[in-house]
C-alpha positions in Angstrom: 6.8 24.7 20.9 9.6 22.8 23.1 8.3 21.7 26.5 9.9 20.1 29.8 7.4 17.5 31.3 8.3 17.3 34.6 6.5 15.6 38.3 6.7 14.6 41.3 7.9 11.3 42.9 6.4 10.9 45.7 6.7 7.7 48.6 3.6 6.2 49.6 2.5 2.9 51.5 2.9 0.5 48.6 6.0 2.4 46.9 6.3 5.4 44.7 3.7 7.7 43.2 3.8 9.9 40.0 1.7 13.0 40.4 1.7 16.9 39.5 2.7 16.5 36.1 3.1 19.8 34.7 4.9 21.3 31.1 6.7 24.6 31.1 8.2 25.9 27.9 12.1 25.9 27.5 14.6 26.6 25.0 17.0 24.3 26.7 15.0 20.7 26.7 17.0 18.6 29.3 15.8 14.9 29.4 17.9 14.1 32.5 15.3 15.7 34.6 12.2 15.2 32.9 11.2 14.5 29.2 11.3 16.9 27.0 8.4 17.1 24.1 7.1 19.1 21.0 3.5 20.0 21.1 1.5 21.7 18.1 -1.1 23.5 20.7 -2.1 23.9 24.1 -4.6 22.1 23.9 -2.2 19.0 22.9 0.0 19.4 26.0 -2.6 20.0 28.2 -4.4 16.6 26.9 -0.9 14.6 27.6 -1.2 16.1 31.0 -4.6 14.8 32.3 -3.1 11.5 30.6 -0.3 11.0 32.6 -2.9 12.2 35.6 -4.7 9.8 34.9 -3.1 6.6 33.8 -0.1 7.0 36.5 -2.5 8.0 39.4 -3.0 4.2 40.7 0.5 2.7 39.5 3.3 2.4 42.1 7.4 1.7 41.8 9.7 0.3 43.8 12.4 3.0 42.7 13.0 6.1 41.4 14.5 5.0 37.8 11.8 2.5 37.4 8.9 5.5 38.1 10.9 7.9 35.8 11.6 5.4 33.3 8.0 4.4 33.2 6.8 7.5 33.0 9.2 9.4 30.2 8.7 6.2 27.7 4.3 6.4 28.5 4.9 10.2 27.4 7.4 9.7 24.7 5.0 7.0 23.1 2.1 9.1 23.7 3.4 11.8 21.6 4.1 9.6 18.9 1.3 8.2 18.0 -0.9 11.5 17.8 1.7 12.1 15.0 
């Protein structure tokens, strides 16, 4: 199944936050807006999901290409190795 990974960028006191990472699926992937991923099972995208949670939950950016950047290649890698 195709899915768009998207969140939320949110300010903080020592720079940007990534949080609210969510995956709904799409026939059209677009991966100017979020990163866009194949997933065998539910269970498989919901496991990415508390990932990213959890490993970009006490990271912070100075911009919003560095947070997204950071973020799509984490997810993009991710995926690749469970393959």
């Amino acid at each position: 199944m195709h899915y768009q990974v998207s969140w939320k960028t949110l300010p903080g006191l020592r720079g940007l936050a990534c949080s609210e990472f969510r995956a709904l699926e799409t026939a059209a992937p677009d991966n100017d807006r979020g990163v866009a991923l194949d997933f065998a099972n539910a269970a498989e995208r919901d496991a990415l999901l508390a990932d990213l949670e959890a490993n970009f939950a006490s990271l912070r950016f100075s911009n919003n290409a560095a947070a997204f950047e950071a973020v799509k290649s984490y997810a993009l890698e991710r995926v690749a190795q469970k393959r």
